[in-house]
PyMOL Python script that loads the backbone (N, CA, C, O; Angstrom):
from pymol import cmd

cmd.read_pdbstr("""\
ATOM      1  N   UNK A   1      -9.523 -10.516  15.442  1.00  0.00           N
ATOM      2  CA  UNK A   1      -9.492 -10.026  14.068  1.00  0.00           C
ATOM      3  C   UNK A   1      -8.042  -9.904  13.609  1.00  0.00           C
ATOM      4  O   UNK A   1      -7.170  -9.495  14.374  1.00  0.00           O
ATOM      5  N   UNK A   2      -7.799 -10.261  12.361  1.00  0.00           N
ATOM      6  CA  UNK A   2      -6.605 -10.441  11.628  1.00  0.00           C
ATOM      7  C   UNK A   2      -5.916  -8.803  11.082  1.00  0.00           C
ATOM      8  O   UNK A   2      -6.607  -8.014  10.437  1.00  0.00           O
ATOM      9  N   UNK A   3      -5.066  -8.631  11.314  1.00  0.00           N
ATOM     10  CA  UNK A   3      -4.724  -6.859  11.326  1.00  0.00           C
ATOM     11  C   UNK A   3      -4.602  -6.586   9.868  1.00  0.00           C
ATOM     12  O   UNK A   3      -4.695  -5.419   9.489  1.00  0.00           O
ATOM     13  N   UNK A   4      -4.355  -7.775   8.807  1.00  0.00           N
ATOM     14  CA  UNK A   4      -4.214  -7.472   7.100  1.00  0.00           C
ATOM     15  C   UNK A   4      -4.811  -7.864   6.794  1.00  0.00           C
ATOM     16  O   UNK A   4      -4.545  -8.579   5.828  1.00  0.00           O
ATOM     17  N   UNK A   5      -6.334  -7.811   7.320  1.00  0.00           N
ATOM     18  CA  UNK A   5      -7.786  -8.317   6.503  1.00  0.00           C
ATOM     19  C   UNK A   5      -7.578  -7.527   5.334  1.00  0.00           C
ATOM     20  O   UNK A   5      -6.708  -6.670   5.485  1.00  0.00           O
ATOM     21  N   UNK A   6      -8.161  -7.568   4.133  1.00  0.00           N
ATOM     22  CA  UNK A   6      -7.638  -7.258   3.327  1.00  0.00           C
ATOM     23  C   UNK A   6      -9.230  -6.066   3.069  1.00  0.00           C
ATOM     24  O   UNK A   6     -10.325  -6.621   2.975  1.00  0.00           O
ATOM     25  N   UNK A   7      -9.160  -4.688   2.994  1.00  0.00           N
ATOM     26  CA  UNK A   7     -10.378  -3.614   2.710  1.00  0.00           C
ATOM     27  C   UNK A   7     -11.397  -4.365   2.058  1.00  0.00           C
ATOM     28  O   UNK A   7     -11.218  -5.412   1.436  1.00  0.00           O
ATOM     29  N   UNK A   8     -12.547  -3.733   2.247  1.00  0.00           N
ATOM     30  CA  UNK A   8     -13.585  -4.333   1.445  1.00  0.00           C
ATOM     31  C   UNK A   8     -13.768  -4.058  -0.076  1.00  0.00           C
ATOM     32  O   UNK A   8     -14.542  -4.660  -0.820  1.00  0.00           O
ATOM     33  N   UNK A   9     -12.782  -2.877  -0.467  1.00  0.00           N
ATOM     34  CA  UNK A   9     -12.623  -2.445  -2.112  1.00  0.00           C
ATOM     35  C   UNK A   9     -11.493  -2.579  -2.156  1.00  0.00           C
ATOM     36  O   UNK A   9     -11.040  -1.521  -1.719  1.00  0.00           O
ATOM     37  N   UNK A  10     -10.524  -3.359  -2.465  1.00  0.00           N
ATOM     38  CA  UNK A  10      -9.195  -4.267  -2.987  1.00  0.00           C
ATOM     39  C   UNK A  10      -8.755  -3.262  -4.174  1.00  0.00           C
ATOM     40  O   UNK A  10      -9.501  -2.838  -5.056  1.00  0.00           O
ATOM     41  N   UNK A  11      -7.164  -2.928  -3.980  1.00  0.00           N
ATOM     42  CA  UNK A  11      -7.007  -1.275  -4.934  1.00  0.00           C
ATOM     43  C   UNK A  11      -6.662  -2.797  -5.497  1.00  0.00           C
ATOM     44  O   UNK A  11      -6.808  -3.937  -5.057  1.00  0.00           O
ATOM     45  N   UNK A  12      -6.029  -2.099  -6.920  1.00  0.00           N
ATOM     46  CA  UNK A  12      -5.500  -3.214  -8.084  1.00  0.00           C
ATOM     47  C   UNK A  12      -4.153  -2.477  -8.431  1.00  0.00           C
ATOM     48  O   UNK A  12      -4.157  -1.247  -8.403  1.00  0.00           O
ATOM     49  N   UNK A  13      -3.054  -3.124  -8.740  1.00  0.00           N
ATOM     50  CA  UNK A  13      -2.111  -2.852  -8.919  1.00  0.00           C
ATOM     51  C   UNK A  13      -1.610  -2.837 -10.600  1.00  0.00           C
ATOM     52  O   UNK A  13      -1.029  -3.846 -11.001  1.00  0.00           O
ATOM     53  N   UNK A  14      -1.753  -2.125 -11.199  1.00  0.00           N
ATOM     54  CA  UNK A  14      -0.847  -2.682 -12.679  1.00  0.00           C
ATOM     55  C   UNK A  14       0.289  -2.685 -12.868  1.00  0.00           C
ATOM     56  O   UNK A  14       0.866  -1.735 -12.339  1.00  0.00           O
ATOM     57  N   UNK A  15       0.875  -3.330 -13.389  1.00  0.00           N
ATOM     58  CA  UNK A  15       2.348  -3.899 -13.509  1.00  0.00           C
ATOM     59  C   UNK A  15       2.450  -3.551 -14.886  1.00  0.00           C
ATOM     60  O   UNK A  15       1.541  -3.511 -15.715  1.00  0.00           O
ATOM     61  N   UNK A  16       4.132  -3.209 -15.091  1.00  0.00           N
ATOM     62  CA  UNK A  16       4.757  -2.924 -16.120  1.00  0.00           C
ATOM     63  C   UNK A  16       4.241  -4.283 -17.413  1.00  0.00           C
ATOM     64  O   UNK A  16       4.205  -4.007 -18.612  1.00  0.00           O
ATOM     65  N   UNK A  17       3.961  -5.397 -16.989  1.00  0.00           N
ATOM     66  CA  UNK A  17       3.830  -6.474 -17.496  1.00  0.00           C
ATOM     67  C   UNK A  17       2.387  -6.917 -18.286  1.00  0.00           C
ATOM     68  O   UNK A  17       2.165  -7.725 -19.187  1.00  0.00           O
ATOM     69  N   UNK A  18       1.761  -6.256 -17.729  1.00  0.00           N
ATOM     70  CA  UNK A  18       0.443  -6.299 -18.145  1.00  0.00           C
ATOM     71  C   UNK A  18      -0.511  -7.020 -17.032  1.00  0.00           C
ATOM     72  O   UNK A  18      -1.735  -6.904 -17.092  1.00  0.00           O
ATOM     73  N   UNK A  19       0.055  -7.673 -16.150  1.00  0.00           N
ATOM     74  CA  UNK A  19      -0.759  -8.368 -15.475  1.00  0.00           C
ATOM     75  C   UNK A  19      -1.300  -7.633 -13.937  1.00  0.00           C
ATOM     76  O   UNK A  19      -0.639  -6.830 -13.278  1.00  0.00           O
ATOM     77  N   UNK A  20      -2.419  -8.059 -13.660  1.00  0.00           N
ATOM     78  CA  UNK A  20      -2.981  -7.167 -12.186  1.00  0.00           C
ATOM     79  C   UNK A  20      -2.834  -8.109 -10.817  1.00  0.00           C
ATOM     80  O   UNK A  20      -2.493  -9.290 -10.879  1.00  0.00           O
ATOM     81  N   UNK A  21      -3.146  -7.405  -9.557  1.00  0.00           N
ATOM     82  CA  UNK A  21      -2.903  -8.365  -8.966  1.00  0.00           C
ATOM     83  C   UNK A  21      -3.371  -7.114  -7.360  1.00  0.00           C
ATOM     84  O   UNK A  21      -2.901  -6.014  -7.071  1.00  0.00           O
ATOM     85  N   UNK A  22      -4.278  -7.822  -6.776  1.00  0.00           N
ATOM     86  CA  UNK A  22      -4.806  -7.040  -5.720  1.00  0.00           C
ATOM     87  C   UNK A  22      -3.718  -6.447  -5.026  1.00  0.00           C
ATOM     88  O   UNK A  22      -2.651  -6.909  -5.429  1.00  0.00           O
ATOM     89  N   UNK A  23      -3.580  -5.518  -4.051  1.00  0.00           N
ATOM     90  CA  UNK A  23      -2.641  -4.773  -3.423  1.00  0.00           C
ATOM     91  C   UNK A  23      -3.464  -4.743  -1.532  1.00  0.00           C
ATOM     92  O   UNK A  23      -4.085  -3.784  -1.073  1.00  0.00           O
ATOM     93  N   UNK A  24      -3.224  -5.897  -0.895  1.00  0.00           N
ATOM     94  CA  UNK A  24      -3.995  -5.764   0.566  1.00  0.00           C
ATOM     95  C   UNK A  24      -2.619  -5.062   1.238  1.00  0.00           C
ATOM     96  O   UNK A  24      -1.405  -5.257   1.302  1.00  0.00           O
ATOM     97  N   UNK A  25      -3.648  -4.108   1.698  1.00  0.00           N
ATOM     98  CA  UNK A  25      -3.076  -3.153   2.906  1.00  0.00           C
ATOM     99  C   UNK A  25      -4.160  -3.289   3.970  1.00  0.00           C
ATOM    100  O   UNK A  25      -5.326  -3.681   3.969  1.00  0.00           O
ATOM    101  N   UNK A  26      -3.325  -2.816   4.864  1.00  0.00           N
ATOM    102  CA  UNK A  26      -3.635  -2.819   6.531  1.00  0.00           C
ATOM    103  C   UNK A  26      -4.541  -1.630   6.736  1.00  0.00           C
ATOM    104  O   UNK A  26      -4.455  -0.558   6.137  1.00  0.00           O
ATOM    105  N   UNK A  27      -5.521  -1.997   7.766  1.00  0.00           N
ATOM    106  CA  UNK A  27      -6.753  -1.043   7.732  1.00  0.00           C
ATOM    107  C   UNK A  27      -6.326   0.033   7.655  1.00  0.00           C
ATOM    108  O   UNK A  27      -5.387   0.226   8.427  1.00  0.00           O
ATOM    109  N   UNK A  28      -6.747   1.297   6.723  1.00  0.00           N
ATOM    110  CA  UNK A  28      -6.784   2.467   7.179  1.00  0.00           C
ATOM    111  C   UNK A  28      -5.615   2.706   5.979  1.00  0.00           C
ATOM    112  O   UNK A  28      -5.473   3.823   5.482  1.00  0.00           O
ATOM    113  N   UNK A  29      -5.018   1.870   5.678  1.00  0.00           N
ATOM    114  CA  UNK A  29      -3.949   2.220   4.829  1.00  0.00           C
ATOM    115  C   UNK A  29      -4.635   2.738   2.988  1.00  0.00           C
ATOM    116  O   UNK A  29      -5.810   2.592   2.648  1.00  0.00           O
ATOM    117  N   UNK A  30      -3.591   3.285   2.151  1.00  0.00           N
ATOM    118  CA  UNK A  30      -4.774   3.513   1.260  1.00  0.00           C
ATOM    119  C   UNK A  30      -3.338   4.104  -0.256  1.00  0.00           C
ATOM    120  O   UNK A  30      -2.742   5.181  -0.223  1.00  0.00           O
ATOM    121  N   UNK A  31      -3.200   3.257  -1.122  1.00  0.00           N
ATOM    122  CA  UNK A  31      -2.720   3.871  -2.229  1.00  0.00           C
ATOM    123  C   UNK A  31      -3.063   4.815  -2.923  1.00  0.00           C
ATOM    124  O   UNK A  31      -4.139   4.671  -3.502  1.00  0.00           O
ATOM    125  N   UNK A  32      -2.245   6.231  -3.155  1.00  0.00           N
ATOM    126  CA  UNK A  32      -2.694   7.478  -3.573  1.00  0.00           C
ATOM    127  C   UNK A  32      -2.194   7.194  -4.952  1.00  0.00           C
ATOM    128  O   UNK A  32      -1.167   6.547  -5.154  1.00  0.00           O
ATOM    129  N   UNK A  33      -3.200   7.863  -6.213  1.00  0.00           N
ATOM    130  CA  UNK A  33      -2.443   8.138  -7.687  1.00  0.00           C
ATOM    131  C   UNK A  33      -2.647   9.059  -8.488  1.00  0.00           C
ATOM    132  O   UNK A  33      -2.603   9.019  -9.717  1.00  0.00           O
ATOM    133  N   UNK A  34      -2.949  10.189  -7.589  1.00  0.00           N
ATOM    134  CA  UNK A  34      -3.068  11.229  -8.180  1.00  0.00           C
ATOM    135  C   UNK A  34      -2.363  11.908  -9.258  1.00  0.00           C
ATOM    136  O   UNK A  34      -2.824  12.768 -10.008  1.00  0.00           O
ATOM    137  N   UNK A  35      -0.498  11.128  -9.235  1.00  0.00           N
ATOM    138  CA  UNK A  35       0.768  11.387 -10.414  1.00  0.00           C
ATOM    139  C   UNK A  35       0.662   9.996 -11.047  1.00  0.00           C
ATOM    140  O   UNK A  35       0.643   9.011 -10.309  1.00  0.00           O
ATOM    141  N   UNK A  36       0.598   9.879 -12.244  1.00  0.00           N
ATOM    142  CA  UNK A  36       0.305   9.146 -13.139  1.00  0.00           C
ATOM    143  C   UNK A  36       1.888   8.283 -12.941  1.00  0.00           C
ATOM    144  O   UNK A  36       1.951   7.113 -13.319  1.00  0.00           O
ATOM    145  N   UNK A  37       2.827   8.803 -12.472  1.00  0.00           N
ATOM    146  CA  UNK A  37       4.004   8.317 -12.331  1.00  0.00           C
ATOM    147  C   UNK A  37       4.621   8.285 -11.214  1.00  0.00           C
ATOM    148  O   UNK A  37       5.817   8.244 -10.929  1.00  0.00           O
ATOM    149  N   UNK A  38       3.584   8.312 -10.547  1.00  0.00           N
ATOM    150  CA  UNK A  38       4.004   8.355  -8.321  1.00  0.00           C
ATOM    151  C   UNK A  38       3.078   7.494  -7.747  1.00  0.00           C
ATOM    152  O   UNK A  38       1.937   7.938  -7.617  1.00  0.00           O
ATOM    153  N   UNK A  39       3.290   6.458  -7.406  1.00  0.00           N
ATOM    154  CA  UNK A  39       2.490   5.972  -6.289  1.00  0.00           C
ATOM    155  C   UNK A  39       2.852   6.134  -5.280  1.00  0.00           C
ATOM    156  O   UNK A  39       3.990   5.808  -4.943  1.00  0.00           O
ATOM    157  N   UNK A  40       1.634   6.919  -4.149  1.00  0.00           N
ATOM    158  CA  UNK A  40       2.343   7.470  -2.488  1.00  0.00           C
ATOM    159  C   UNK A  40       1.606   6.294  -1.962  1.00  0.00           C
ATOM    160  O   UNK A  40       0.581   5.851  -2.479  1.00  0.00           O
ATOM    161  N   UNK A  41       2.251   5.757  -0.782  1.00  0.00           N
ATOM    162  CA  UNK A  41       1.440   4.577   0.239  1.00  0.00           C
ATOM    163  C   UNK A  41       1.141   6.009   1.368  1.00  0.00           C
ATOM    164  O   UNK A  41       1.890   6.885   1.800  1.00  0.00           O
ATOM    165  N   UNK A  42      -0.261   5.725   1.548  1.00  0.00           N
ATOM    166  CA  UNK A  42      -0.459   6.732   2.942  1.00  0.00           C
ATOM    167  C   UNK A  42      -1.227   5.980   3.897  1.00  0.00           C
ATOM    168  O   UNK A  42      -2.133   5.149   3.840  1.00  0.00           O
ATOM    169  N   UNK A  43      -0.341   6.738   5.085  1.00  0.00           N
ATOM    170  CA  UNK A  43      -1.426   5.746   6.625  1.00  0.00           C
ATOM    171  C   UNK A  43      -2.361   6.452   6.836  1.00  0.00           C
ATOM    172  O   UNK A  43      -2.599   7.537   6.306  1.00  0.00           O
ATOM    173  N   UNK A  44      -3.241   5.651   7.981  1.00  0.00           N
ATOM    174  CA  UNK A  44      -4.965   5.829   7.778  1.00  0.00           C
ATOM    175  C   UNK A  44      -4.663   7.766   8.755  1.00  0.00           C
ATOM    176  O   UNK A  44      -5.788   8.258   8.828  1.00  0.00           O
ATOM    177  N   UNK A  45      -3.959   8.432   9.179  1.00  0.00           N
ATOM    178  CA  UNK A  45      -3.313   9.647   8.876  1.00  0.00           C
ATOM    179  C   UNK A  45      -3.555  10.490   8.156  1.00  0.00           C
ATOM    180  O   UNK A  45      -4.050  11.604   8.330  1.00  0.00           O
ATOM    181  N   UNK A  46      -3.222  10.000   7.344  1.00  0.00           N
ATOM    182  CA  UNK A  46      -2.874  10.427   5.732  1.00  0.00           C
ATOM    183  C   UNK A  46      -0.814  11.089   5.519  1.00  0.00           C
ATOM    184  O   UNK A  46      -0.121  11.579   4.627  1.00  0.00           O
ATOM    185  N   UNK A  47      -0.741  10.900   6.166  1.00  0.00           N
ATOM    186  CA  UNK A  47       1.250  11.100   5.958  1.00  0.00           C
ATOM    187  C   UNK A  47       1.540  10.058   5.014  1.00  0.00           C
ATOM    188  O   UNK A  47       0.941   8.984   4.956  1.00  0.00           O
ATOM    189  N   UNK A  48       2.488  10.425   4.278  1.00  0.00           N
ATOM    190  CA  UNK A  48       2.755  10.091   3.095  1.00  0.00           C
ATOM    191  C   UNK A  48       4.360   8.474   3.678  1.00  0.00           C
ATOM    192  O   UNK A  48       5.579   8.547   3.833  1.00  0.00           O
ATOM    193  N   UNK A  49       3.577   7.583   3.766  1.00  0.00           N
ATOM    194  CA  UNK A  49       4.538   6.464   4.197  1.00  0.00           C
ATOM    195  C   UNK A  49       5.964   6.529   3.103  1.00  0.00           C
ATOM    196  O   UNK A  49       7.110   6.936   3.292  1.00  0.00           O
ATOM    197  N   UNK A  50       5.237   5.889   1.830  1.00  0.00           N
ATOM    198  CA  UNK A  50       6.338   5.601   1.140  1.00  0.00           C
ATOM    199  C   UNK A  50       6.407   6.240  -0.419  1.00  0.00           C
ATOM    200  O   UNK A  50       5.467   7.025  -0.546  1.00  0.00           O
ATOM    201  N   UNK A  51       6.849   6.194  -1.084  1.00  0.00           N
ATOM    202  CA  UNK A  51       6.474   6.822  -2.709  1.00  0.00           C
ATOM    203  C   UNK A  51       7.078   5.542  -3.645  1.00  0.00           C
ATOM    204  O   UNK A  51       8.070   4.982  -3.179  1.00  0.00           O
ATOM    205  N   UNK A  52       6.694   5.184  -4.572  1.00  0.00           N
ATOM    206  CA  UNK A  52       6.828   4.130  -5.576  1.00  0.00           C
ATOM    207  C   UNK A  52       6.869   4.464  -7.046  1.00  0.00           C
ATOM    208  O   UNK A  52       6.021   5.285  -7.394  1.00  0.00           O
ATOM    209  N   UNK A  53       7.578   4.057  -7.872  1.00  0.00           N
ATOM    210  CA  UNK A  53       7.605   4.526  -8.971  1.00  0.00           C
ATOM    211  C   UNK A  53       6.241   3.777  -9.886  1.00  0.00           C
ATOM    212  O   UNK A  53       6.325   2.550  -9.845  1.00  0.00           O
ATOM    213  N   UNK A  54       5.178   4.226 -10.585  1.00  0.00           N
ATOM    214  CA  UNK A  54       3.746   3.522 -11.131  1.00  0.00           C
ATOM    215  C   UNK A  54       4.035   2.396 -12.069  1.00  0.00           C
ATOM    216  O   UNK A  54       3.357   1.390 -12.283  1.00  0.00           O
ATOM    217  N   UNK A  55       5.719   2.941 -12.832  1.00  0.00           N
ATOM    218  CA  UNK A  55       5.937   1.574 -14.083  1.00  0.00           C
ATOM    219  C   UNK A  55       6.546   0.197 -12.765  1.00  0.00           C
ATOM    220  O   UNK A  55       6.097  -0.941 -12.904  1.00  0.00           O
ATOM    221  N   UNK A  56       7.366   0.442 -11.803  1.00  0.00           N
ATOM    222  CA  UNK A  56       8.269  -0.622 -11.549  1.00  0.00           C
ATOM    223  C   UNK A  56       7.910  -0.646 -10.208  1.00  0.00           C
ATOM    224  O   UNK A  56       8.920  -0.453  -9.530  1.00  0.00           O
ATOM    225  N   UNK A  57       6.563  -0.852  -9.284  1.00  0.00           N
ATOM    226  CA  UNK A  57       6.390  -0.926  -8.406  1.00  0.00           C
ATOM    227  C   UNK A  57       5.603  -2.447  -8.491  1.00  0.00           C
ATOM    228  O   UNK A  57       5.023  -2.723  -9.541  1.00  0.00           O
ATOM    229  N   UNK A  58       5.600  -3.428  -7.354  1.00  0.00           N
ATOM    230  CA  UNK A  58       4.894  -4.300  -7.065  1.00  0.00           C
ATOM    231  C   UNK A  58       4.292  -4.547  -6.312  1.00  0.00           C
ATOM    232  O   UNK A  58       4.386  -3.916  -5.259  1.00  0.00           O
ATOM    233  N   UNK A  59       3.388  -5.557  -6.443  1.00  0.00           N
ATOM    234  CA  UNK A  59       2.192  -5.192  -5.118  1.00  0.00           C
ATOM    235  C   UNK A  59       2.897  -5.549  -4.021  1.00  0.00           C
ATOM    236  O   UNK A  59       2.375  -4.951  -3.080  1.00  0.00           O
ATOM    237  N   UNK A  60       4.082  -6.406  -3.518  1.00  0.00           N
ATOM    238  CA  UNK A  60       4.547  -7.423  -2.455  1.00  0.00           C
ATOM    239  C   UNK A  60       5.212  -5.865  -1.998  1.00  0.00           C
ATOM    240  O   UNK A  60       4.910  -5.359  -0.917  1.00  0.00           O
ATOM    241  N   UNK A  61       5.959  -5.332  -2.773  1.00  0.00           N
ATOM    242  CA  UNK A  61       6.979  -4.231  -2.090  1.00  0.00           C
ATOM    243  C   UNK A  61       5.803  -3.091  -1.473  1.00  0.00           C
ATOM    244  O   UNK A  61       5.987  -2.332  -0.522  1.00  0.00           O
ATOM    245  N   UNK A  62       4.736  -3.195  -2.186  1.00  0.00           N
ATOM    246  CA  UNK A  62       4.285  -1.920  -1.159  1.00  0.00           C
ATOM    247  C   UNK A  62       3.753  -2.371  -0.164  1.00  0.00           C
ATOM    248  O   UNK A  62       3.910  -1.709   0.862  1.00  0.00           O
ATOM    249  N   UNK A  63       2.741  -3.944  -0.056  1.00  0.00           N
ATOM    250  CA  UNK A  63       2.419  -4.441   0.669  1.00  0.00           C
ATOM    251  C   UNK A  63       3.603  -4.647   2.399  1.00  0.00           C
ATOM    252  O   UNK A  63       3.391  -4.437   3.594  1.00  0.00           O
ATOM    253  N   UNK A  64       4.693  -5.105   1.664  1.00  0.00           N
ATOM    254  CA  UNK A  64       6.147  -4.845   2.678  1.00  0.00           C
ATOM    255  C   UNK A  64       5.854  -3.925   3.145  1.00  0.00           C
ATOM    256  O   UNK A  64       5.127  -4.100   4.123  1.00  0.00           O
ATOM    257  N   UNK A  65       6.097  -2.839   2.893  1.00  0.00           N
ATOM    258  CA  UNK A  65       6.361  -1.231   3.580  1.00  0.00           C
ATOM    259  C   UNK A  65       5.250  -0.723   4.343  1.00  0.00           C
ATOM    260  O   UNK A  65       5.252   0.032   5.315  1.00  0.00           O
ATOM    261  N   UNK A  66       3.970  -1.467   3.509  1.00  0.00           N
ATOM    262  CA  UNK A  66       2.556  -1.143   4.627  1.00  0.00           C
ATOM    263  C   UNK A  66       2.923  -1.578   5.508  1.00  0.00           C
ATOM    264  O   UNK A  66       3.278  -0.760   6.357  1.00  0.00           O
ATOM    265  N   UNK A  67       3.065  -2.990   5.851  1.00  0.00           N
ATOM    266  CA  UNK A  67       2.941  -3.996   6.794  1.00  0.00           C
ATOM    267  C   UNK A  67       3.962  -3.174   8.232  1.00  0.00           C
ATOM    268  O   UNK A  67       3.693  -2.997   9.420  1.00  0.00           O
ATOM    269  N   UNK A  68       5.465  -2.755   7.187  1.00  0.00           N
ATOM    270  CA  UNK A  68       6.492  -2.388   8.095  1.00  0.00           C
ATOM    271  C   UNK A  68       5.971  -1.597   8.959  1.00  0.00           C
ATOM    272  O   UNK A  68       5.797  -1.714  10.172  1.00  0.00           O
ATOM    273  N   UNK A  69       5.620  -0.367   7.852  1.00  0.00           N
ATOM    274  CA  UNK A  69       5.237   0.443   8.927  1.00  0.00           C
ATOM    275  C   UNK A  69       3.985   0.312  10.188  1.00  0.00           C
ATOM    276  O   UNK A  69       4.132   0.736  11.334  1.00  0.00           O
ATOM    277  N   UNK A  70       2.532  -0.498   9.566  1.00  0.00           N
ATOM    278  CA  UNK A  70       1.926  -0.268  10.969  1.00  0.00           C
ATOM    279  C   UNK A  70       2.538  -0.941  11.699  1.00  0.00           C
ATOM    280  O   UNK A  70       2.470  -0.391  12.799  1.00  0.00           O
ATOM    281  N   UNK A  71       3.413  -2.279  11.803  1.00  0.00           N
ATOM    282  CA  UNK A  71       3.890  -2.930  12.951  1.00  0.00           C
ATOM    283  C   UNK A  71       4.151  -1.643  14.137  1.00  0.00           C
ATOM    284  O   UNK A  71       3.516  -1.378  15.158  1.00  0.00           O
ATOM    285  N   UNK A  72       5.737  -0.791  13.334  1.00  0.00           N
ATOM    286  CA  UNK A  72       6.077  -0.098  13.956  1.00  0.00           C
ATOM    287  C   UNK A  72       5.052   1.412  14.386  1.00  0.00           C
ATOM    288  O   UNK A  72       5.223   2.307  15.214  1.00  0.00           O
ATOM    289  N   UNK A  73       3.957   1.132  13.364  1.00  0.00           N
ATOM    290  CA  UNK A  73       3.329   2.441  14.670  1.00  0.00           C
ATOM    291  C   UNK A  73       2.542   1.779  15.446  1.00  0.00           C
ATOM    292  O   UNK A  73       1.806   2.495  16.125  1.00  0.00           O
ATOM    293  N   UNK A  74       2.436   0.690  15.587  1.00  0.00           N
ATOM    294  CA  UNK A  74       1.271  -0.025  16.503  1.00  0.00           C
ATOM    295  C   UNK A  74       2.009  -1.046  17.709  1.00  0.00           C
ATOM    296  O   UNK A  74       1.470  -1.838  18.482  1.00  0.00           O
ATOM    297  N   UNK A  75       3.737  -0.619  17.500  1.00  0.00           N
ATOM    298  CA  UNK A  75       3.981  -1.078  18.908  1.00  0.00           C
ATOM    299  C   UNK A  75       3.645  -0.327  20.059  1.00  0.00           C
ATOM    300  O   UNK A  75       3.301   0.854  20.106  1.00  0.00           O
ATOM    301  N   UNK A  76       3.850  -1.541  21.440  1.00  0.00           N
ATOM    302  CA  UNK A  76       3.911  -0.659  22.304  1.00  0.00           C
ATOM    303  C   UNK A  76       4.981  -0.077  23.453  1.00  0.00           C
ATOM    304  O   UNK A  76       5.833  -0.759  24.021  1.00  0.00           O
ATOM    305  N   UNK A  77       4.905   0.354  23.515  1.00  0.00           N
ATOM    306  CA  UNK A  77       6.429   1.623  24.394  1.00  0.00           C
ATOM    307  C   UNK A  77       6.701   0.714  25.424  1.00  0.00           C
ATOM    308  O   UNK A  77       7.559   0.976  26.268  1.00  0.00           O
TER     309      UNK A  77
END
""", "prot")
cmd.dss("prot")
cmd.show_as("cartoon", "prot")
cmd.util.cbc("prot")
cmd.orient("prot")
């Protein structure tokens, strides 16, 4: 199994631009938007990975920072 299968409910990202564009994260991973002007990336945890601004965030940069981080919690010692 492929580790960035992409969830079975695909969040959607809106862009300053008008245009949408799926946001695949790594199992367990999960975009919070509870601040209309904060997007938090949280691991399947729930600890708060990264924070994003809602106008100037893109799907590739959060997708990046997902990715970064499970690599690094899913190495091994």
């Amino acid at each position: 199994m492929r580790p960035f299968v992409a969830l079975e409910k695909l969040m959607r990202l809106i862009t300053g631009t008008g245009s949408s564009r799926e946001v695949r994260l790594p199992p367990g991973y999960s975009l919070e938007r509870s601040d209309p002007d904060v997007l938090v990336l949280r691991s399947p945890d729930c600890a708060a990975v990264a924070r994003f601004s809602a106008r100037g965030a893109t799907a590739e940069a959060i997708e990046q920072e997902a990715r970064t981080h499970y690599r690094e919690r899913n190495q091994t010692a």
